[in-house]
Backbone as a printed PyTorch tensor [residue, N CA C, xyz], in Angstrom:
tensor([[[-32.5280, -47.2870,   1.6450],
         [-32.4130, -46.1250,   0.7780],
         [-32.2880, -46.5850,  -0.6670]],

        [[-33.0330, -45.6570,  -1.8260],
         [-32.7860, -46.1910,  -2.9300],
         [-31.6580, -45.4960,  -3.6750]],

        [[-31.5630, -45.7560,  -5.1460],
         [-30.2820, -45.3510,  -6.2420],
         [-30.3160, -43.6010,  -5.4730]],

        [[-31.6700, -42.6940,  -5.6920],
         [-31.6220, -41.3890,  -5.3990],
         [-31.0250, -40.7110,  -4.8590]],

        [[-31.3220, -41.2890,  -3.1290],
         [-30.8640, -40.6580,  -1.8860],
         [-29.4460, -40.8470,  -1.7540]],

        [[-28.7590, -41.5770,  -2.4630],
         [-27.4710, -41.6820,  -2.6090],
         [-26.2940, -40.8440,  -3.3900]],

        [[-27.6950, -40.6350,  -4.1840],
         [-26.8980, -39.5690,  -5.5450],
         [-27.2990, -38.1340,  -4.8000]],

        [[-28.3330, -38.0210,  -4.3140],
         [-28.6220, -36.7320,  -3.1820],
         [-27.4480, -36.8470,  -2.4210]],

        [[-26.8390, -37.6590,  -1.4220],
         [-25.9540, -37.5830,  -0.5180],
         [-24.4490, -37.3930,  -1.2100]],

        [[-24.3230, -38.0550,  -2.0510],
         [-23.3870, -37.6810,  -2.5110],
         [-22.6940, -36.6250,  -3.4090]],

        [[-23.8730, -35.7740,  -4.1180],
         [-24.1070, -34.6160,  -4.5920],
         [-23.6300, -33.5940,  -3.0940]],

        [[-24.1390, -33.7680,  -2.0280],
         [-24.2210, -32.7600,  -1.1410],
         [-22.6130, -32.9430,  -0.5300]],

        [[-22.0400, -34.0840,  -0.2840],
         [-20.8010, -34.1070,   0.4040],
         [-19.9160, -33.7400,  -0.5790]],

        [[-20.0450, -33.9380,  -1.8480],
         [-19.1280, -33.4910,  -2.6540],
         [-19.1010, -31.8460,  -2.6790]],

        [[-20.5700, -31.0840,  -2.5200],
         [-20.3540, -29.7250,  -2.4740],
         [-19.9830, -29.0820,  -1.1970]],

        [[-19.4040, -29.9910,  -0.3740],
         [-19.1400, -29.7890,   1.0480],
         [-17.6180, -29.3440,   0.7070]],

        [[-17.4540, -30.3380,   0.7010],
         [-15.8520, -31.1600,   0.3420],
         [-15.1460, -30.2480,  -0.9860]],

        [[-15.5490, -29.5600,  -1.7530],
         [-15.3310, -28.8930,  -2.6730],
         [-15.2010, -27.0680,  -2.2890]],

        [[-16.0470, -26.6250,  -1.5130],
         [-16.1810, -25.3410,  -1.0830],
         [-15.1430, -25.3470,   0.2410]],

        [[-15.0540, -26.1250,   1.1520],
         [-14.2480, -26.0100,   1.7860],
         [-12.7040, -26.0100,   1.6190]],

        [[-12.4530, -26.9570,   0.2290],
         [-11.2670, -26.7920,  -0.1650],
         [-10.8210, -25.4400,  -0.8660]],

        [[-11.8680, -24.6850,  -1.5860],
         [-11.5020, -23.4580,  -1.9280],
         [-11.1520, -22.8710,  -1.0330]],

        [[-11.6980, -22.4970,   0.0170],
         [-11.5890, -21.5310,   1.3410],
         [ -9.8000, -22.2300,   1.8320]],

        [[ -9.8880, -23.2290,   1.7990],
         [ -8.5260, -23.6940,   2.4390],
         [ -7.3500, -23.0660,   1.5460]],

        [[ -7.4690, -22.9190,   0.4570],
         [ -6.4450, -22.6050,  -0.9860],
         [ -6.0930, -21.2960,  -0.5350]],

        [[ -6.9200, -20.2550,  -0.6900],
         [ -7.3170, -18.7410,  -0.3070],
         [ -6.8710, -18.7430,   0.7220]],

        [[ -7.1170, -19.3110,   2.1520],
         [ -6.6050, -18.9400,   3.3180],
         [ -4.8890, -19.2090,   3.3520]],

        [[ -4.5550, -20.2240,   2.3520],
         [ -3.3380, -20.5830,   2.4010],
         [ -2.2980, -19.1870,   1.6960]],

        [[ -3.0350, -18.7810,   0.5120],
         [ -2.6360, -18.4680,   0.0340],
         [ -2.3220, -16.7860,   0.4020]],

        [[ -3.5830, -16.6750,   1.9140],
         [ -3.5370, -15.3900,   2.1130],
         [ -2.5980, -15.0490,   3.2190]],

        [[ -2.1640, -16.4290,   3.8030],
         [ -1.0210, -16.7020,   4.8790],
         [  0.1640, -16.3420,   4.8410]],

        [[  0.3280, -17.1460,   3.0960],
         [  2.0260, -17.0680,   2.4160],
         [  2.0910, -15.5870,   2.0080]],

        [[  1.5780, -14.7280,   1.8100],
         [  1.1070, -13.5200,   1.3130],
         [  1.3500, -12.3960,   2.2610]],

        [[  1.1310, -12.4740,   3.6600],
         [  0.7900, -12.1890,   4.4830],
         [  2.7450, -12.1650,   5.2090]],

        [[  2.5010, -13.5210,   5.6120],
         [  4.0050, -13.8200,   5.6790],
         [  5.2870, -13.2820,   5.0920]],

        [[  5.2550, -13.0720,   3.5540],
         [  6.0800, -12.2860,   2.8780],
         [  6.2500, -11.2300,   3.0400]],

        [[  4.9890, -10.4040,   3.3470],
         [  4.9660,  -9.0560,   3.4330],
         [  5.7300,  -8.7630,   4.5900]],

        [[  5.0120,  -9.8000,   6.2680],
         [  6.0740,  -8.8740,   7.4060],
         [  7.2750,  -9.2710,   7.1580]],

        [[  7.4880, -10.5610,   6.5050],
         [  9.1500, -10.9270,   6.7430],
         [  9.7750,  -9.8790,   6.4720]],

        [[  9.2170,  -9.2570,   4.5910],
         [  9.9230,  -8.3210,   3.9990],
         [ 10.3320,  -6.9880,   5.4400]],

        [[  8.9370,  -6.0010,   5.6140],
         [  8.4890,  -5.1650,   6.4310],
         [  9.4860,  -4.9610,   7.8200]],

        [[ 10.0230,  -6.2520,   8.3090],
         [ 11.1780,  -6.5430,   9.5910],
         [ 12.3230,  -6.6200,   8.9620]],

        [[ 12.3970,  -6.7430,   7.6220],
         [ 14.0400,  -6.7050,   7.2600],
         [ 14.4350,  -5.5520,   7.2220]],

        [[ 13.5010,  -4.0960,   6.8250],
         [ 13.6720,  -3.0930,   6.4620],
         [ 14.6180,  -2.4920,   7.0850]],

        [[ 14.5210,  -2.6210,   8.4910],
         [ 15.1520,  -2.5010,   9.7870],
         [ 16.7460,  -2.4230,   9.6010]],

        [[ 17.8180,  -3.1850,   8.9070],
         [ 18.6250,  -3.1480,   8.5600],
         [ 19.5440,  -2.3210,   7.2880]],

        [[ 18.0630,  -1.6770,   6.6620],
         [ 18.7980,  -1.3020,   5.3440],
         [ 19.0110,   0.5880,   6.1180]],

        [[ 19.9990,   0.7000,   5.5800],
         [ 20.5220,   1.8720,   6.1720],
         [ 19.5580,   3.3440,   5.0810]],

        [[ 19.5560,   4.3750,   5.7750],
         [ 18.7270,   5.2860,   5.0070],
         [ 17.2290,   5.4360,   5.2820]],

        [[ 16.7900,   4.2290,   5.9050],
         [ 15.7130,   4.6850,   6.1430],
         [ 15.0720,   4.7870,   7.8690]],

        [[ 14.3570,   5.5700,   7.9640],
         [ 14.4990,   6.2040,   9.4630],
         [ 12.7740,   5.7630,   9.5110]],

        [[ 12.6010,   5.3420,  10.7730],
         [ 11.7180,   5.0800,  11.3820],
         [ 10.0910,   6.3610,  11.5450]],

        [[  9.0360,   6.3960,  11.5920],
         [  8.2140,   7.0890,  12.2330],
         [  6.8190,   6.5210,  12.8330]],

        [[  7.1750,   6.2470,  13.6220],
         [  5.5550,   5.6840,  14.4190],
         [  4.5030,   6.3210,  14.5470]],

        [[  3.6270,   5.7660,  14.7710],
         [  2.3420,   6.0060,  14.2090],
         [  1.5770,   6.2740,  15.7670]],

        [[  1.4120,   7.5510,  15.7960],
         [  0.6870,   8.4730,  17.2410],
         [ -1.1810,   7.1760,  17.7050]],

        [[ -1.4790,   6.5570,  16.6130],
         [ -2.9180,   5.3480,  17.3970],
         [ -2.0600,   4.5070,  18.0320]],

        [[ -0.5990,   4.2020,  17.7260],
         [  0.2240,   2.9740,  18.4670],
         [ -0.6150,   1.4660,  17.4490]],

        [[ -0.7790,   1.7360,  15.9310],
         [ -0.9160,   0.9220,  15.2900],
         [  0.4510,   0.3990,  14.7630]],

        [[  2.1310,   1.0550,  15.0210],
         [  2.9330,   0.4260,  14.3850],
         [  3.7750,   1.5670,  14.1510]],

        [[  4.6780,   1.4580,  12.6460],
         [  5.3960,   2.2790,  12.2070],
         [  5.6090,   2.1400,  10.8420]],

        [[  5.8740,   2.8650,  10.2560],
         [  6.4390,   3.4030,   8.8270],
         [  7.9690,   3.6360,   8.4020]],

        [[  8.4450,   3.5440,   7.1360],
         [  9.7810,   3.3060,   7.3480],
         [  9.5900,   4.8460,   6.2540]],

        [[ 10.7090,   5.8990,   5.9970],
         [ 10.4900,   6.7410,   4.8040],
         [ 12.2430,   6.7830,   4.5180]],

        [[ 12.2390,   6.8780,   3.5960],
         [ 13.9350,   7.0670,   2.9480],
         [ 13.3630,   8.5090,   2.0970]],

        [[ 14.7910,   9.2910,   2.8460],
         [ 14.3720,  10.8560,   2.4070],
         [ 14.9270,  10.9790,   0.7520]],

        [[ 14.3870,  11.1710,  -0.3640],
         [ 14.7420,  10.9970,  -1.8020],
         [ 15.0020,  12.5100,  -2.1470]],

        [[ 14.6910,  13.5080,  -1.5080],
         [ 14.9090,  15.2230,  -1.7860],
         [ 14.4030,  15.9300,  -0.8200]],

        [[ 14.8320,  16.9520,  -0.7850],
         [ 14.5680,  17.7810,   0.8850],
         [ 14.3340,  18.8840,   0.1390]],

        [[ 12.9440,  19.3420,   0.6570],
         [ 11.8760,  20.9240,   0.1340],
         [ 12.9680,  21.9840,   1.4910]],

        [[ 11.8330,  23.1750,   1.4250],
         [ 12.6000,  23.6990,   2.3390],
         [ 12.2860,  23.6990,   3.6510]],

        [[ 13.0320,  23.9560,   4.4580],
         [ 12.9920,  23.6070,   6.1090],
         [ 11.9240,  24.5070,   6.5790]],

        [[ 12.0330,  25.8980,   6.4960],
         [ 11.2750,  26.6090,   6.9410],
         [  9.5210,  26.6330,   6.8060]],

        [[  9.2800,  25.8030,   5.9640],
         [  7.8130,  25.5170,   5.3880],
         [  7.3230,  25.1100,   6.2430]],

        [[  6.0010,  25.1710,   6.7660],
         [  5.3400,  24.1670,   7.8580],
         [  4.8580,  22.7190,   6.6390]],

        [[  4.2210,  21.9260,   7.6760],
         [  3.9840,  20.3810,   7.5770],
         [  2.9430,  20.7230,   7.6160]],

        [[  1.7710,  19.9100,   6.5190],
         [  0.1480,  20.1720,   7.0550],
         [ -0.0500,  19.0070,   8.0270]],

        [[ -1.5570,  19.6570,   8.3340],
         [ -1.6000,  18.8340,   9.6150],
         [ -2.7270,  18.5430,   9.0050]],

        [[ -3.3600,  16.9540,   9.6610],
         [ -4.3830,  15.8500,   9.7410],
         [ -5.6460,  16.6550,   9.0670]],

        [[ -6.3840,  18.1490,   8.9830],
         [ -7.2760,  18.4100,   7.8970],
         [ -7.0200,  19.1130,   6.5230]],

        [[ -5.6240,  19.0390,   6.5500],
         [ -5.2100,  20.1050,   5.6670],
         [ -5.3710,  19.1550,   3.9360]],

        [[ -5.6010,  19.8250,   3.0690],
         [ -5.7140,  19.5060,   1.8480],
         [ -4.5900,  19.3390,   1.0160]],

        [[ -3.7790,  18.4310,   0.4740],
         [ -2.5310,  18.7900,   0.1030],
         [ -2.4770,  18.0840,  -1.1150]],

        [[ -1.6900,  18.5810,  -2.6130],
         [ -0.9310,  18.4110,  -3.1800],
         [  0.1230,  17.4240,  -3.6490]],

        [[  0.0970,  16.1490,  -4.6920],
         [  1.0350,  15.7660,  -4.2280],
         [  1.5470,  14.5000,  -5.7230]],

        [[  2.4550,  14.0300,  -5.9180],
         [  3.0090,  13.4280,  -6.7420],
         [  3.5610,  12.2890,  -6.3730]],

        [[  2.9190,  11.2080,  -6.6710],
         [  3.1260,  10.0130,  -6.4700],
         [  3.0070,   8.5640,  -6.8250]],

        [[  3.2940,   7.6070,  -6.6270],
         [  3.4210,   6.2700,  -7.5430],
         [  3.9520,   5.3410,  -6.5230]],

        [[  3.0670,   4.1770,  -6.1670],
         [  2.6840,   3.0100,  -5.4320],
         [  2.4810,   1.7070,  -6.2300]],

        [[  3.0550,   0.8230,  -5.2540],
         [  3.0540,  -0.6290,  -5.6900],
         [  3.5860,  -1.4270,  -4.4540]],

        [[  3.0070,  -2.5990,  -4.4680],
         [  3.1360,  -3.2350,  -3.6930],
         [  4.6360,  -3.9600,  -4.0440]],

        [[  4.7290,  -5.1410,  -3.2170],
         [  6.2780,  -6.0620,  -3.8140],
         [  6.5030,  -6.7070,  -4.9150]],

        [[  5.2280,  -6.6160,  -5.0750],
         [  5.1060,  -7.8720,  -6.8860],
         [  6.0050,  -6.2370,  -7.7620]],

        [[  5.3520,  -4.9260,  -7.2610],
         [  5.8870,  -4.3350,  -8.0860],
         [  6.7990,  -3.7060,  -7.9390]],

        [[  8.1470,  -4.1030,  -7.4720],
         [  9.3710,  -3.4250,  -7.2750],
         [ 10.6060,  -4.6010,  -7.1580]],

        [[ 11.4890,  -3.7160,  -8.0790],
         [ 12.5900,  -5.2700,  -8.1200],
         [ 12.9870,  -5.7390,  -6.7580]],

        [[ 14.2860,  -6.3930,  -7.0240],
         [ 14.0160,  -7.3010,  -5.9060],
         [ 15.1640,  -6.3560,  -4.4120]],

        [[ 15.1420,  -5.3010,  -4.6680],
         [ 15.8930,  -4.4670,  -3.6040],
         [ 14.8660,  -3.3960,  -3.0400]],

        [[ 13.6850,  -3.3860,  -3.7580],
         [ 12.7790,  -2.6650,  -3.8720],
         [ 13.0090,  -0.9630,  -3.3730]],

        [[ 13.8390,  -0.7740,  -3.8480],
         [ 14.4880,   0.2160,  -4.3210],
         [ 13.8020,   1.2060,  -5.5620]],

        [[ 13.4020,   0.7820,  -6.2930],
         [ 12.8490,   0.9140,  -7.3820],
         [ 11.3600,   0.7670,  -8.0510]],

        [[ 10.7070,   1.3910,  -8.2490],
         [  9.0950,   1.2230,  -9.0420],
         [  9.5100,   0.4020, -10.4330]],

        [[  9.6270,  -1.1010, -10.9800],
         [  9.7970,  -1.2070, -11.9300],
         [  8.0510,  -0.5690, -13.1250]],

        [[  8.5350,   0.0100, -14.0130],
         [  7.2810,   0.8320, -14.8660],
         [  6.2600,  -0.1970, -15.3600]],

        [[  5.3010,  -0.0220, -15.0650],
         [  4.2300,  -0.8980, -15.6180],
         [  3.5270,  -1.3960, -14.5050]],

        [[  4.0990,  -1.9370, -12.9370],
         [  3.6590,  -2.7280, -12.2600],
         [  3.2300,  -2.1260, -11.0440]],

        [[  3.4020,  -0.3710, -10.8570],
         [  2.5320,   0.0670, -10.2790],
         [  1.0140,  -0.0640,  -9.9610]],

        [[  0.2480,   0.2850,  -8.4910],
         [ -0.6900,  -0.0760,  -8.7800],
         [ -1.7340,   1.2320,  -8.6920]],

        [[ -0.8280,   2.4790,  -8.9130],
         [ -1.5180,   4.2020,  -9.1790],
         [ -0.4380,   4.8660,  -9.0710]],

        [[ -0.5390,   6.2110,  -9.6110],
         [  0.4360,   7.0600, -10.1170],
         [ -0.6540,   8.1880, -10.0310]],

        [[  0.4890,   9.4850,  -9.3840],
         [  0.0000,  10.6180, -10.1110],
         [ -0.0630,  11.4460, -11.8530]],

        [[  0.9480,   9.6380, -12.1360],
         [  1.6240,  10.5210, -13.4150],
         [  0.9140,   9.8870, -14.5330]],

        [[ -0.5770,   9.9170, -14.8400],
         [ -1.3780,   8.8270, -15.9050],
         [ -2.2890,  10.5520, -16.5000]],

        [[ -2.4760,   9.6710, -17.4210],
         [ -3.1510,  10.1610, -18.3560],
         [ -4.2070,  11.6490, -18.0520]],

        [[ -5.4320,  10.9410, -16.8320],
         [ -6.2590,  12.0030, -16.1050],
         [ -5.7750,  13.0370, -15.6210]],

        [[ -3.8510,  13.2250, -15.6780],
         [ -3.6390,  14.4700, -15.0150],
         [ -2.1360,  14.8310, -15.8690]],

        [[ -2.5270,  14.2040, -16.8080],
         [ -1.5570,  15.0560, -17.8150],
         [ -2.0350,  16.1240, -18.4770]],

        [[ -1.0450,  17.4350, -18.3000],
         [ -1.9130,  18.2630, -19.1240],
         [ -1.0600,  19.2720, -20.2640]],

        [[  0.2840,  18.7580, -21.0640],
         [  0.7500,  18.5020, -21.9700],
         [  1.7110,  17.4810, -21.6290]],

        [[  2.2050,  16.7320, -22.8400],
         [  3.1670,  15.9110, -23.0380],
         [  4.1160,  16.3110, -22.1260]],

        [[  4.3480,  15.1100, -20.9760],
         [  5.6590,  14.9590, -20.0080],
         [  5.2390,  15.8320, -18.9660]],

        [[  4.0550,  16.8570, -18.9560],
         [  3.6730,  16.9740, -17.5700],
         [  2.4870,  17.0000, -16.6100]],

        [[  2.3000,  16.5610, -16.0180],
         [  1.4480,  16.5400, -14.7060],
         [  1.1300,  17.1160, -13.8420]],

        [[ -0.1100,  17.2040, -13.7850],
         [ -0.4540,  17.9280, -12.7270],
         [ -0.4110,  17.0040, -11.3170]],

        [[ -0.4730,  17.7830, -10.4410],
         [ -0.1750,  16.6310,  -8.5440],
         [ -1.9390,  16.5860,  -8.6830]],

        [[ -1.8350,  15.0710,  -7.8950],
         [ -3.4500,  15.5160,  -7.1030],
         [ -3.0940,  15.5830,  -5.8680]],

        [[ -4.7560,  16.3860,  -5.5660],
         [ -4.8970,  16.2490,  -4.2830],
         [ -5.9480,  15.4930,  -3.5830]],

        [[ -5.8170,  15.5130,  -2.4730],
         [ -5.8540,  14.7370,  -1.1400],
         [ -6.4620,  15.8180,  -0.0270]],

        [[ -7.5600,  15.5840,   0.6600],
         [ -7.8270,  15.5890,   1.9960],
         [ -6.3720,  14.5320,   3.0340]],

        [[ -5.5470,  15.1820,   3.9710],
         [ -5.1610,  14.0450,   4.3310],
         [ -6.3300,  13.0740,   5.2750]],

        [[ -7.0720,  13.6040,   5.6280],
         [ -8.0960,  12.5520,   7.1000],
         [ -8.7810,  11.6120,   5.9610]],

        [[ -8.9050,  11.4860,   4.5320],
         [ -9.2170,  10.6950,   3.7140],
         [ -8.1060,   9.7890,   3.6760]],

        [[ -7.1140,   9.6750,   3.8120],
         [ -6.1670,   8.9120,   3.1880],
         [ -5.5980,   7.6810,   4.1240]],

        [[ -4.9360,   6.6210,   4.0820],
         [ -4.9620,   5.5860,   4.4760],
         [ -3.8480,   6.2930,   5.8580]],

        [[ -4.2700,   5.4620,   6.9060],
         [ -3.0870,   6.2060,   8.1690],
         [ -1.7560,   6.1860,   7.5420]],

        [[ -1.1550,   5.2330,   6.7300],
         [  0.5580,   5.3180,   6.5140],
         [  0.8470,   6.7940,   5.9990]],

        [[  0.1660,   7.1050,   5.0370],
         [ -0.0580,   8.0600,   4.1240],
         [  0.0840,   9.1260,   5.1770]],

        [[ -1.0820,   9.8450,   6.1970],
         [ -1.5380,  11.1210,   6.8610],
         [  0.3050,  10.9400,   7.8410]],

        [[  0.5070,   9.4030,   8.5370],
         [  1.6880,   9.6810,   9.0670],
         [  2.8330,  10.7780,   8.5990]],

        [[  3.1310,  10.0220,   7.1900],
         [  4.0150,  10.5090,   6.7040],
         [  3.8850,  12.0050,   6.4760]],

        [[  2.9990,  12.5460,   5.9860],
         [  2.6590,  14.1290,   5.1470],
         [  2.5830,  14.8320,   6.1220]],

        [[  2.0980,  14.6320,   7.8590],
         [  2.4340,  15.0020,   8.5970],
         [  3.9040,  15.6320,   9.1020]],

        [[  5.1950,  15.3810,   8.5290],
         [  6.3500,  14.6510,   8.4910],
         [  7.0350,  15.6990,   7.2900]],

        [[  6.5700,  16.0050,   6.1860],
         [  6.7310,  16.2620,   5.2420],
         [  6.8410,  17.9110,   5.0880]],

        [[  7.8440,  18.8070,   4.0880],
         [  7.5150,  19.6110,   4.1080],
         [  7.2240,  20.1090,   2.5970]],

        [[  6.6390,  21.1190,   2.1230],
         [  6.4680,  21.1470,   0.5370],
         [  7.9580,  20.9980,  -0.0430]],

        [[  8.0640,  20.3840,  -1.0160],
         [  9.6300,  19.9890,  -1.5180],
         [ 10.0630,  18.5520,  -1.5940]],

        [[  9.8670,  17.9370,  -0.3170],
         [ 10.2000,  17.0080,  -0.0810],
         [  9.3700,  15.9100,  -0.7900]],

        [[ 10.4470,  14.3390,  -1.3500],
         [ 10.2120,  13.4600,  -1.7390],
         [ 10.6510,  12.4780,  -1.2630]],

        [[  9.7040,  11.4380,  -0.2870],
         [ 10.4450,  10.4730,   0.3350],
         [  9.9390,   9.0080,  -0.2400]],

        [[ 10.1650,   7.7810,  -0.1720],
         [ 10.0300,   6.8560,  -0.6350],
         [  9.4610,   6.2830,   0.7760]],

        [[  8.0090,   5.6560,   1.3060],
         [  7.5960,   5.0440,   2.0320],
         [  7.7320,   3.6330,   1.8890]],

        [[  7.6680,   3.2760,   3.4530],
         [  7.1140,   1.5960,   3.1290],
         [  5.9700,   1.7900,   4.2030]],

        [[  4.7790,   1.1580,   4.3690],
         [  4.0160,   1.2830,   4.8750],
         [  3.5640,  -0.1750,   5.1040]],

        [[  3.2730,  -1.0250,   6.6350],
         [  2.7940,  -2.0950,   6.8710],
         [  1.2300,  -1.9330,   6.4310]],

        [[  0.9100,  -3.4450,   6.1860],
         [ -0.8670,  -3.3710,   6.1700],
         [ -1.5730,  -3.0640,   6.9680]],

        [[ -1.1390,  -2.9250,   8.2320],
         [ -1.7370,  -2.3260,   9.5230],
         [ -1.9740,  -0.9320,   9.0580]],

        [[ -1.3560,  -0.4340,   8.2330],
         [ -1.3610,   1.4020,   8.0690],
         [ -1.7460,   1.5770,   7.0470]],

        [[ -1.9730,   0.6290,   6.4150],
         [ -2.4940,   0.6450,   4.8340],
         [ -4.0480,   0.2020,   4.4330]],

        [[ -4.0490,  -0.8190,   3.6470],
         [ -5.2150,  -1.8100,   3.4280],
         [ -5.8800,  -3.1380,   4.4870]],

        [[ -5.0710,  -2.6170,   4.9570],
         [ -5.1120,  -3.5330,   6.1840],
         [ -5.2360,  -5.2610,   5.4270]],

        [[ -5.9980,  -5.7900,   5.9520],
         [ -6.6920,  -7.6200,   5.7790],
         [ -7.6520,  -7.4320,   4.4210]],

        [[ -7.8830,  -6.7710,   4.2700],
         [ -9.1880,  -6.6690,   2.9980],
         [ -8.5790,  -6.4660,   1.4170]],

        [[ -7.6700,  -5.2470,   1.2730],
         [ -6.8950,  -4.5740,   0.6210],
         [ -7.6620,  -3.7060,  -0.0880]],

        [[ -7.3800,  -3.9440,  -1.4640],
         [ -8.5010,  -2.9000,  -2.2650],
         [ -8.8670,  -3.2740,  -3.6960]],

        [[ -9.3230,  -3.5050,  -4.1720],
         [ -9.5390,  -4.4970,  -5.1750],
         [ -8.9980,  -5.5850,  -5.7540]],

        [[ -8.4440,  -5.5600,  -6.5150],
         [ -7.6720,  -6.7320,  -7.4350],
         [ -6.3760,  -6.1560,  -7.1760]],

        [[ -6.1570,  -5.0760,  -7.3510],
         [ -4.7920,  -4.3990,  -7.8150],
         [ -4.0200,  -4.4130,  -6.2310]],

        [[ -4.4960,  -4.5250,  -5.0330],
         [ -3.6910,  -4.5610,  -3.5780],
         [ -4.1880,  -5.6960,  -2.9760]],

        [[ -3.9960,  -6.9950,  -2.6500],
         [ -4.3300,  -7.7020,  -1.6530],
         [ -4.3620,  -7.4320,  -0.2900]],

        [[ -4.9650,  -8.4100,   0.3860],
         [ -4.9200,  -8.2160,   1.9270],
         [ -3.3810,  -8.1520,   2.3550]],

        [[ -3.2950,  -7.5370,   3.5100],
         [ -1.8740,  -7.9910,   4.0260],
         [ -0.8230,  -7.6010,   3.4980]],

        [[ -1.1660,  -6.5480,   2.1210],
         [  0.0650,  -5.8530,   1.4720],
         [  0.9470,  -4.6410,   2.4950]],

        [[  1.9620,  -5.0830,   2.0690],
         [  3.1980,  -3.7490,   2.2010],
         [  2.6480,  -3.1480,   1.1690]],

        [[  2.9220,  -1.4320,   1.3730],
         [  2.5080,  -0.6080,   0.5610],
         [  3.9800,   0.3220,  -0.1160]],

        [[  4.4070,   0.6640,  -0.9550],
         [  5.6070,   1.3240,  -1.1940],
         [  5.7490,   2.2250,  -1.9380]],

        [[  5.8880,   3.5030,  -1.5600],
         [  5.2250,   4.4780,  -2.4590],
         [  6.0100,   5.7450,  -2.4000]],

        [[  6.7880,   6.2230,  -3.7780],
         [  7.1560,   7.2820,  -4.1000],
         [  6.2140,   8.7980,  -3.9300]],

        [[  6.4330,   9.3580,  -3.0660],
         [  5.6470,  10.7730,  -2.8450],
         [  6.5000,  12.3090,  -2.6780]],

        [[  6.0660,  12.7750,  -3.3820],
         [  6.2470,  14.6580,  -3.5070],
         [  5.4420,  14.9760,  -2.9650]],

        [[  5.6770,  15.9510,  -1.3990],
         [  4.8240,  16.5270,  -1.4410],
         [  5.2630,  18.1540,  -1.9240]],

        [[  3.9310,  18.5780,  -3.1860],
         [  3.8380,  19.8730,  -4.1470],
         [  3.6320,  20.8220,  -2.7080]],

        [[  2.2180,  20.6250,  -2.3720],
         [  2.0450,  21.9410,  -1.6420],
         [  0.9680,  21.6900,  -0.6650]],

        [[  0.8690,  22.7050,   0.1260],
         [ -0.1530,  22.4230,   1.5240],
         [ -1.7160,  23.4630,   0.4920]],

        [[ -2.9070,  22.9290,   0.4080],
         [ -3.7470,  23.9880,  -0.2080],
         [ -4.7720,  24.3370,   1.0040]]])
């Protein structure tokens, strides 16, 4: 073999050896990621206040901490109903460390931005098809009566699952999300 076929071969193992290490970084990184989330997701289990609701496919469960109670007598929409609603999500990067709290800025959507302000300090709710919305989501609103504001946690199984959703949710995210529901339309 001459000088060439060498610089050919070694051109090619290096782009071997180089792409595979990316994939290794990413997979690592989608592990530790992944990992954090159920560790977090199984601790929940202990913090008092929040009550369990499983999920009728037998994909899992949802945790909701009740934050205000609408009124009793209202019905719950059900799985086609169109609903109403006020809310603000973030994963763990965005909530301190009791996650207790939406720290401001690190949400990753809000009902409360700009597109649905419609004077200074107020908002309009959007709405939602629930059979559009991610299963954690339809669980809960199922659950819900107009009034009520509960604070979800939602596994990636019920959420974004492995893929997530753009930049702003990774794979494998816990989902955590302040919701009102306004009204059944």
């Amino acid at each position: 073999m001459n000088k060439k076929h060498y610089h050919i071969i070694f051109f090619v193992l290096s782009m071997v050896f180089f792409f595979s290490g990316c994939k290794g970084d990413d997979e690592s990184q989608d592990t530790a990621w992944k990992d954090k989330n159920e560790k977090f997701f199984s601790e929940l289990a202990s913090r008092s206040g929040l009550f369990r609701i499983d999920a009728e496919s037998g994909h899992g469960f949802i945790y909701r901490k009740i934050l205000q109670s609408g009124a009793k007598e209202q019905l719950s929409p059900i799985y086609t109903d169109k609903v109403s609603v006020h809310y603000t999500g973030a994963t763990l990067a965005g909530f301190d460390s009791d996650a207790d709290m939406i720290i401001s800025g690190k949400a990753f959507d809000t009902s409360y931005n700009d597109r649905n302000c419609t004077s200074p300090g107020v908002y309009k709710p959007a709405s939602f098809k629930l059979s559009d919305l991610i299963e954690g989501w339809w669980i809960a609103l199922q659950e819900m009566k107009p009034g009520d504001k509960w604070q979800l946690y939602i596994p990636w199984q019920l959420g974004y699952k492995e893929s997530g959703k753009g930049t702003a949710i990774p794979g494998y995210s816990t989902l955590i999300f302040e919701v009102e529901l306004v009204s059944i339309n």
